[in-house]
C-alpha positions as CSV (number, residue, x, y, z in Angstrom):
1,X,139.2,49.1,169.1
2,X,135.2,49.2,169.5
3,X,133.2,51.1,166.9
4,X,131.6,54.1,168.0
5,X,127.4,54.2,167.9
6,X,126.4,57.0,166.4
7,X,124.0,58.9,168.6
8,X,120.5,59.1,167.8
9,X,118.0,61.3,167.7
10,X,115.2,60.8,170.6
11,X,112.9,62.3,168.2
12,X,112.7,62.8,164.7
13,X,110.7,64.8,162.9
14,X,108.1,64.5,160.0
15,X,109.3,65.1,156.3
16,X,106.9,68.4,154.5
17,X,104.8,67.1,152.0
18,X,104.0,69.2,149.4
19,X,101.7,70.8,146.9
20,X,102.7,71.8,143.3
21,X,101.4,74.0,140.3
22,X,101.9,75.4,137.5
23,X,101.1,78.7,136.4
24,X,101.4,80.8,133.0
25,X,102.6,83.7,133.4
26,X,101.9,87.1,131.1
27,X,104.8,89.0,130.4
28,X,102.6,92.3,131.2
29,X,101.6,90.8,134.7
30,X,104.2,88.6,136.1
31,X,105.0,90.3,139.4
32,X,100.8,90.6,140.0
33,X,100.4,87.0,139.0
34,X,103.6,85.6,141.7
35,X,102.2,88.5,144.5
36,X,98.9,87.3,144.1
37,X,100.2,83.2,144.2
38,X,102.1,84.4,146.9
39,X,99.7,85.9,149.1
40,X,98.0,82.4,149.2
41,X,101.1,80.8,150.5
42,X,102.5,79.5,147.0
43,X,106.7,79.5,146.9
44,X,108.0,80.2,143.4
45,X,110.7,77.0,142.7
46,X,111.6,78.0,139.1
47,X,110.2,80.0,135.8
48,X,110.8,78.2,132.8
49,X,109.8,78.9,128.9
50,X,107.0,77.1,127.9
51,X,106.8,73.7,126.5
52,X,105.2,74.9,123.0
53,X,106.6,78.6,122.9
54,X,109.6,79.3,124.7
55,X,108.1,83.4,124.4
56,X,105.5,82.0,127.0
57,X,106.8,81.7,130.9
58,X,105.7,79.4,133.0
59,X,106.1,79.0,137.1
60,X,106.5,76.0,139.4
61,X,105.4,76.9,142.8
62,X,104.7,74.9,146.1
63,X,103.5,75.3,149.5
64,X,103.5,72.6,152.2
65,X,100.3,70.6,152.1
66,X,97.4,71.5,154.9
């Protein structure tokens, strides 16, 4: 029995690279913080307690690099 080739494809494309911060966020403003991160084409990955205080969020965000 031959083995089968795999077909592949004629073009493949480029992998995102990406650009990450980190943002505190204020319990009093958190939605105005992300809208405003947001608006500027930032993705919210994940909100984590902070490193030093767990009462203190922080956000990961990304957006494909320019």
């Amino acid at each position: 029995m031959r083995a089968r080739r795999l077909a592949t494809p004629a073009k493949v494309g480029r992998m995102t690279k990406w650009e990450y911060a980190t943002v505190p966020l204020l319990v009093h403003a958190t939605k105005q913080i992300l809208d405003t991160w947001g608006e500027d084409g930032w993705e919210l990955v994940q909100v984590v307690p902070g490193p030093n205080n767990p009462e203190q969020l922080v956000a990961y965000l990304k957006r494909p690099k320019p």
